[in-house]
C-alpha positions in Angstrom: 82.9 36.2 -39.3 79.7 34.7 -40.6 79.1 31.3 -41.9 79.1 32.7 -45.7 82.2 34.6 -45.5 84.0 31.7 -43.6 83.3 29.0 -46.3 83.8 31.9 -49.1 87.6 32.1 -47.9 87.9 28.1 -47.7 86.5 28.0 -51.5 89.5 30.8 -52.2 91.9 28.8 -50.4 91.1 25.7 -52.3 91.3 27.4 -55.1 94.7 28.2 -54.3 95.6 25.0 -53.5 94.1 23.6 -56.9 97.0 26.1 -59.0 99.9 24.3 -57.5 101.1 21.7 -59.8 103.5 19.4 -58.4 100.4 16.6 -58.3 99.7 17.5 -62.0 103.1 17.0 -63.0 103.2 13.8 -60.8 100.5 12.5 -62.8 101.5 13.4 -66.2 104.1 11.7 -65.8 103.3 8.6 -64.5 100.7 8.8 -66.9 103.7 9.4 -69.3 105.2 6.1 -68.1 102.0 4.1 -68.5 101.3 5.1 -72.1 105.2 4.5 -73.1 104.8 0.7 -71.6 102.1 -0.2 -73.8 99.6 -0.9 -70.4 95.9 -1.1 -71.1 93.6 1.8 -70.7 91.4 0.2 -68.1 94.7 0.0 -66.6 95.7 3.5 -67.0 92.4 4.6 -65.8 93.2 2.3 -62.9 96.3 4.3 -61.9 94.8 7.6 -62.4 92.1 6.9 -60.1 94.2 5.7 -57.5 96.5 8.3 -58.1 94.0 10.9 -57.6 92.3 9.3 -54.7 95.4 9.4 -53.3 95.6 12.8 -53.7 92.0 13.7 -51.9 93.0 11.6 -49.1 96.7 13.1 -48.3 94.7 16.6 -48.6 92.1 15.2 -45.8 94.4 14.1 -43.7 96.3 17.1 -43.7 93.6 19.8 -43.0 91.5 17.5 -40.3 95.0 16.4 -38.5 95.8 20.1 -38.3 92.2 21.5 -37.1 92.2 18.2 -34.2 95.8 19.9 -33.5 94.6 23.4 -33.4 91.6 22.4 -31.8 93.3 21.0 -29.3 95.5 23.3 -28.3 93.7 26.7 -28.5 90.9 27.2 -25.9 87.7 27.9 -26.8 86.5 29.1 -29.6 88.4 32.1 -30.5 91.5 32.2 -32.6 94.0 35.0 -30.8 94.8 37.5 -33.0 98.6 36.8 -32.5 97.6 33.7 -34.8 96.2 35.2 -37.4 98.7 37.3 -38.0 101.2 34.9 -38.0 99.1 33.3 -40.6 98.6 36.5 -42.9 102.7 36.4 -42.7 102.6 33.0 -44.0 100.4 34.2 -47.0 102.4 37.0 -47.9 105.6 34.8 -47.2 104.0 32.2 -49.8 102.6 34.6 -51.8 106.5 35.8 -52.7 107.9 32.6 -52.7 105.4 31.8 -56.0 105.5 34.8 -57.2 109.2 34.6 -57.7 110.7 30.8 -57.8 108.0 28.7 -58.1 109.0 27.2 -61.4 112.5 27.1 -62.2 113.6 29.5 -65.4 113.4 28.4 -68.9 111.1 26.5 -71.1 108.7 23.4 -69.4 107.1 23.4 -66.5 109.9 22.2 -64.0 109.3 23.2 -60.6 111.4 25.0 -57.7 111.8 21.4 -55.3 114.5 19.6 -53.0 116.3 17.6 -55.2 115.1 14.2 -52.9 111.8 15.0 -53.3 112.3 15.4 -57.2 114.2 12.2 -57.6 111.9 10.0 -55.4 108.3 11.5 -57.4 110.3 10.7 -60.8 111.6 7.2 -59.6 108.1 6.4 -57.7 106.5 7.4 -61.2 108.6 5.0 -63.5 107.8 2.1 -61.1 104.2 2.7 -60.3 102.2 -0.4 -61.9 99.1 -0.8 -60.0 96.3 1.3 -58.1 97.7 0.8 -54.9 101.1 2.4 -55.5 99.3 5.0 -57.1 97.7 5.6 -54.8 100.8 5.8 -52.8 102.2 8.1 -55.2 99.3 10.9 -55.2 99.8 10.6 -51.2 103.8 11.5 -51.6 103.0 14.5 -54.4 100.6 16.4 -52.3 103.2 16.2 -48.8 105.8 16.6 -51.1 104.2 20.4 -51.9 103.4 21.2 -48.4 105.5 24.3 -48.1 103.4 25.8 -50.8 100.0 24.5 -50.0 100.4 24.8 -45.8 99.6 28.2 -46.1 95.4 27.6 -47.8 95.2 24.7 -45.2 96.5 26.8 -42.4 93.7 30.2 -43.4 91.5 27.4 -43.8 91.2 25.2 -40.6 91.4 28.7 -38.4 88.1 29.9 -40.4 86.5 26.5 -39.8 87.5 26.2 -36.0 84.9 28.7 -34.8 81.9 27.1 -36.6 79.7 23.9 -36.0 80.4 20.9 -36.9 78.1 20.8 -40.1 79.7 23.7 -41.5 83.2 22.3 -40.2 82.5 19.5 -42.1 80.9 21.2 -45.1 84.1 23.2 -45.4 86.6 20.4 -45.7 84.7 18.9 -48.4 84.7 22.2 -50.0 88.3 22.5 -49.8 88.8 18.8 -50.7 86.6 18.9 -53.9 87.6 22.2 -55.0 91.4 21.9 -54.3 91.3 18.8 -56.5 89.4 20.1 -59.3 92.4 21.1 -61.4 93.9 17.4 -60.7 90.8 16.0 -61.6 90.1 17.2 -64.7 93.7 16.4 -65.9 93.0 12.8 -65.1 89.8 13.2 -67.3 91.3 14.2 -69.8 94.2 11.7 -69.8 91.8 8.8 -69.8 89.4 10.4 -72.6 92.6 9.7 -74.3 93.8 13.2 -75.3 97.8 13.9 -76.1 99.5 14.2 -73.0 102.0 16.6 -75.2 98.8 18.7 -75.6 98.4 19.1 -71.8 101.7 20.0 -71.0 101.7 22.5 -74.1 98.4 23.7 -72.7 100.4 24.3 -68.9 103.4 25.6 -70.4 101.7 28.4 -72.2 99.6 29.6 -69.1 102.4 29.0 -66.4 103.1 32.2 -65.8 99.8 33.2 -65.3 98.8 30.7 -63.2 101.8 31.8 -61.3 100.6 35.5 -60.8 97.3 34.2 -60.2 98.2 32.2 -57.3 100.7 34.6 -55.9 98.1 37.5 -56.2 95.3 35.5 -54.6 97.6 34.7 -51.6 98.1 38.1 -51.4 94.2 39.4 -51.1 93.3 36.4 -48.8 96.1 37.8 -47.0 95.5 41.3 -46.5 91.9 40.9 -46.2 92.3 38.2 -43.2 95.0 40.9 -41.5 92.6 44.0 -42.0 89.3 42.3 -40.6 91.0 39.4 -38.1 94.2 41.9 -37.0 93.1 45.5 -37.1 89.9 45.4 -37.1 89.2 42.7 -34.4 91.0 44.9 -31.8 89.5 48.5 -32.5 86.2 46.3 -31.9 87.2 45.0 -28.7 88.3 48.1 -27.5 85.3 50.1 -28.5 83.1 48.0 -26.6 84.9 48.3 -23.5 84.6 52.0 -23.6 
């Protein structure tokens, strides 16, 4: 796999990531929570950032904790085969689990999550009043979506392992900035002061889109990484031994 095509499938991963929207909705409503208080905007923008900074750094920690483990554990360079397929089965096994409950039926935008984790983002978002437990907060949201998102981070460290540490590092700003793209531009547009009722409209009406997008893409990455990294590999090997 060549540099290119290894940072191609961490940009598609990212991407990915970037549809989920428990962070979103973590946001919107905090920011919901802000607005109803009467709190400044310099302090709004305050929780945002922290919020979202948050965020980026629980999405850091999470793809270079799992490469050092990875690392670690595998020997040299390669990644055996038995692991990538075990990580194409993750993508499909993702890839159905959006496809069919990743919001809950009905109107809004209410997502499929342990009732804990619901209950603790909601209470977390009434009492958030400054950047630090924001910043808390954007931490909690992404590890709270870790089932959905484990699957990217997983395709993307084993693509990374095998390459130098520039383009290591290149890649997991690539994921970080991409992934938070969609999170970003939310915030943006909360402190440029438009409706927060406009946003949510705006993510009710393409929900199910962004659903079938996200599902569907797990699905390529997935079959492409089990024809060239699964099949493929082998009939290699074995035709240069003959």
């Amino acid at each position: 796999m060549t540099d290119i095509t290894a940072l191609s499938i961490v940009c598609l991963a990212a991407l990915i990531h970037a549809s989920f929207q428990l962070s979103i909705s973590t946001l919107t409503l905090m920011s919901g929570h802000a607005l109803g208080s009467g709190r400044s905007h310099t302090r709004l923008v305050s929780l945002l950032g922290g919020f979202t900074a948050g965020a980026a750094t629980m999405t850091t920690l999470l793809i270079c904790t799992l490469g050092f483990l990875l690392g670690y554990l595998l020997s040299g360079e390669h990644v055996p085969q038995v692991l990538w397929a075990a990580a194409c089965g993750l993508l499909f096994g993702v890839g159905v689990a959006v496809w069919l409950f990743y919001y809950r039926r009905g109107k809004g935008t209410i997502l499929w999550l342990p009732r804990q984790t619901a209950e603790f983002l909601a209470e977390r978002s009434k009492k958030t009043h400054n950047a630090g437990e924001a910043f808390a907060l954007g931490l909690a949201s992404v590890f709270g979506e870790l089932l959905f998102i484990s699957a990217p981070l997983l395709v993307s460290v084993l693509v990374l392992l095998p390459l130098s540490p520039d383009m290591q590092l290149l890649g997991i700003v690539l994921y970080v900035v991409i992934s938070m793209l969609s999170l970003l531009t939310v915030a943006v547009l909360v402190s440029g002061g438009h409706k927060l009722s406009t946003i949510q409209r705006w993510r009710e009406t393409n929900k199910t889109f962004l659903q079938f997008a996200a599902g569907t893409a797990l699905f390529i990455l997935g079959f492409y990484l089990y024809v060239n990294e699964v099949l493929v590999t082998p009939v290699m090997t074995s035709g240069g031994i003959s």
